[in-house]
C-alpha positions in Angstrom: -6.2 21.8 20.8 -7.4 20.0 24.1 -6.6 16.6 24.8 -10.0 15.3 23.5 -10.3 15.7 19.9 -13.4 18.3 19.2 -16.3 17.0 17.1 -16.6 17.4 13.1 -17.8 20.8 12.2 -20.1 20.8 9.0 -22.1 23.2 7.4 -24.3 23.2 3.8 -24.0 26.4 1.8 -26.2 27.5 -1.1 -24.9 28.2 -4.4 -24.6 31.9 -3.7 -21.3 34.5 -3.8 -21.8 35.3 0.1 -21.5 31.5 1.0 -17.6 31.6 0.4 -17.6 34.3 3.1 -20.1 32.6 5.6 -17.7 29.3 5.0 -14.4 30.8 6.0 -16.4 32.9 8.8 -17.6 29.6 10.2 -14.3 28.4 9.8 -12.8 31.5 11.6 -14.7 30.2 14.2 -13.8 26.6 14.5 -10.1 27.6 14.7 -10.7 29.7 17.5 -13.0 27.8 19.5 -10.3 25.2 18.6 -7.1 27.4 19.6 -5.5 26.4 16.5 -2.2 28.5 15.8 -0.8 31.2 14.2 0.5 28.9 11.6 -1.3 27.5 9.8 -4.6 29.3 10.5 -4.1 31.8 8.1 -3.3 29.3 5.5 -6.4 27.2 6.7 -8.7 30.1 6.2 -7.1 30.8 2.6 -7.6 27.0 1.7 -11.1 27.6 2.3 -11.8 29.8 0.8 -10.0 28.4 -2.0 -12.2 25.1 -2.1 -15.4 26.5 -1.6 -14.8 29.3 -4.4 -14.0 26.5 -6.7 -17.1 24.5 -5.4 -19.3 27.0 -6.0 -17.8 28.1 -9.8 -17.4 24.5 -11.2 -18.8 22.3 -8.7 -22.1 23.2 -7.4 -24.9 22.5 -9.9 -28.0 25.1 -10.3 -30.4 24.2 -7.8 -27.3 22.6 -5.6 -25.1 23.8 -3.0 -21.9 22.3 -1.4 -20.5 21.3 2.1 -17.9 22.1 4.3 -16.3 20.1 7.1 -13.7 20.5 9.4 -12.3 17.3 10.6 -9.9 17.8 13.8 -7.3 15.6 14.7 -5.0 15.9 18.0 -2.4 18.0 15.8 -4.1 17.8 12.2 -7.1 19.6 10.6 -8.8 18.4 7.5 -10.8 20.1 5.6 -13.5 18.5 2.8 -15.6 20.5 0.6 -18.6 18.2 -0.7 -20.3 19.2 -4.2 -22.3 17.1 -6.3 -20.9 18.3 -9.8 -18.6 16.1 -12.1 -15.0 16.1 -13.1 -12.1 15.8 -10.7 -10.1 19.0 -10.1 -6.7 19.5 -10.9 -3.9 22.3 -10.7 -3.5 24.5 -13.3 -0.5 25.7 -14.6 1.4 28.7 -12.8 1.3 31.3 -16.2 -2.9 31.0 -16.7 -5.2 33.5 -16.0 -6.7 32.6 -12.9 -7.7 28.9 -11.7 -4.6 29.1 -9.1 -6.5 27.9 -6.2 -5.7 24.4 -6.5 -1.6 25.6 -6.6 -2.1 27.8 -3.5 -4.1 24.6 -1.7 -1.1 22.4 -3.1 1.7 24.8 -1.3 0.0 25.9 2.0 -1.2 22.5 2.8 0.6 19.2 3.5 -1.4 17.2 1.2 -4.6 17.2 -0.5 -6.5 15.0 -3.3 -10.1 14.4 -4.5 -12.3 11.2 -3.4 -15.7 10.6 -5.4 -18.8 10.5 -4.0 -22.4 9.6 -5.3 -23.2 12.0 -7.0 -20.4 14.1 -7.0 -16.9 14.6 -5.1 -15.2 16.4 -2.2 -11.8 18.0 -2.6 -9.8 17.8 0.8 -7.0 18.7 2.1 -4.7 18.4 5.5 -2.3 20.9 7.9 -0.3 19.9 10.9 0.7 22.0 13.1 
């Protein structure tokens, strides 16, 4: 990244199936324009899609869509993905079915947690590179 720290990239996203490609194709985009590396833009992209999949299963109410920002730091991206649904996320366990998403966002990521909003919550999480 450039010396100066790029402004906060944020987009809102309908509950729809395409949105989780249109969110990591805008993300695509912000890594570029942002020269992030190799690693861990792969992993970045993965994570979001990740997060906004879940969003849009369990958190995104009829009627309601979900946000995604891309918060850039000097040598740190975070990024948040907004819904307005209840519950806070959590890992499943390795042998279910499906609802990894959380595990993969656990080991690609160097952290990642949940803060509440009103109404709602926004599941983040953080690579260095």
């Amino acid at each position: 990244m450039n010396e100066e720290t790029p402004p906060v990239r944020e987009r809102l996203y309908r509950r729809e199936r395409q949105s989780v490609p249109a969110a990591r194709e805008f993300a695509r985009q912000a890594l570029s324009d942002w020269a992030v590396p190799a690693p861990p833009h792969d992993d970045i992209l993965l994570c979001v899609s990740e997060l906004t999949t879940n969003a849009l299963l369990h958190g995104a109410p009829p009627g309601r869509g979900f946000r995604l920002r891309l918060l850039p730091g000097r040598d740190t991206l975070r990024v948040e993905v907004h819904d307005s649904g209840p519950g806070t996320p959590s890992p499943t366990t390795p042998t279910d079915e499906s609802g990894r998403g959380l595990l993969l966002v656990t080991a690609l990521s160097a952290k990642w947690g949940v803060g509440q909003r009103d109404p709602g919550k926004y599941v983040w999480c953080e690579f260095t590179y």
